[in-house]
PLY file of the C-alpha trace (Angstrom):
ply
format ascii 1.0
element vertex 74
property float x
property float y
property float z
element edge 73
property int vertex1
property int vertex2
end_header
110.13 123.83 138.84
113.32 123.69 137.02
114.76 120.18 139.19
111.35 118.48 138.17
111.85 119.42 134.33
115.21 118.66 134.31
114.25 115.09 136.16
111.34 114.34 133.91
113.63 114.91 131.00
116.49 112.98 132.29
113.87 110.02 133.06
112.35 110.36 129.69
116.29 110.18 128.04
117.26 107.49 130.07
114.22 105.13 129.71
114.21 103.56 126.26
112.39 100.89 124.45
112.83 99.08 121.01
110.78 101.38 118.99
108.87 100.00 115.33
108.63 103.26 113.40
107.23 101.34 110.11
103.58 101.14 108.91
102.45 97.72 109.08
102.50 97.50 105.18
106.08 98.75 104.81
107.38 96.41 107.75
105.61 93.16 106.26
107.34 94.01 102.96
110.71 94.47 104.05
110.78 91.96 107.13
110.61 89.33 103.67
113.47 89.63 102.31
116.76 87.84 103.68
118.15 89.28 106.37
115.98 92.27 107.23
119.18 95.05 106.75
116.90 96.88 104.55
114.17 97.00 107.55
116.25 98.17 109.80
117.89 100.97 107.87
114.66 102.03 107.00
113.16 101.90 110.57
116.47 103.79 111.66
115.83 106.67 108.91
112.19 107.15 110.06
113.25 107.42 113.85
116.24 110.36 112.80
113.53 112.25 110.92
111.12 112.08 113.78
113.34 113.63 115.99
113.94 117.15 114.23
110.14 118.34 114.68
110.52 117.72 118.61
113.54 119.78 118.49
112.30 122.49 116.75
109.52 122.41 119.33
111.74 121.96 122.44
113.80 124.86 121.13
110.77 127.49 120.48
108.83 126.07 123.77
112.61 126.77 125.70
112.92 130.23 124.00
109.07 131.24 124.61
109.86 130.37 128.40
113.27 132.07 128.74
111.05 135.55 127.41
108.13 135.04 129.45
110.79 134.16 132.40
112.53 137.77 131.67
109.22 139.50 131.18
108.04 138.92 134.72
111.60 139.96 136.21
111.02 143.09 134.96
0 1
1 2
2 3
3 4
4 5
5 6
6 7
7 8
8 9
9 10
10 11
11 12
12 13
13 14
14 15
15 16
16 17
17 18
18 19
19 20
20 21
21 22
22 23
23 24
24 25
25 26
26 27
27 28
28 29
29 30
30 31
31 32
32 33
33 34
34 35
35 36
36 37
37 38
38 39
39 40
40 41
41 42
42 43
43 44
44 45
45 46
46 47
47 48
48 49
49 50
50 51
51 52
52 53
53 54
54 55
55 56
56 57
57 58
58 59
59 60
60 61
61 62
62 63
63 64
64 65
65 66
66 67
67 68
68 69
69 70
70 71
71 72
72 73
């Protein structure tokens, strides 16, 4: 069970696309302006403030499995 989490999460990790975090709105609005530096910083913000709720999720989910792993040992 553990090899095929471990793989899913490697293939997950590994397997990347381009990713648009930006409401249609926001994009059209910055795309505009010269350049598009302002776009990307804010695309690049959005992404690096999604990621802290999936840790925090990862981290009780890994935690709630470690317990329920030692509970059964017993």
């Amino acid at each position: 069970m553990f090899k095929k989490a471990l793989f899913l999460f490697i293939f997950f990790f590994l397997i990347t696309q381009n990713i648009d975090a930006q409401c249609a709105m926001c994009r059209a609005v910055l795309e505009s302006e010269a350049g598009g530096e302002t776009a990307k910083g804010i695309n690049n913000g959005i992404l690096y403030l999604m990621v802290f709720p999936y840790l925090l999720v990862g981290i009780i989910g890994y935690f709630i499995y470690k317990s329920r792993k030692k509970l059964k040992t017993k």
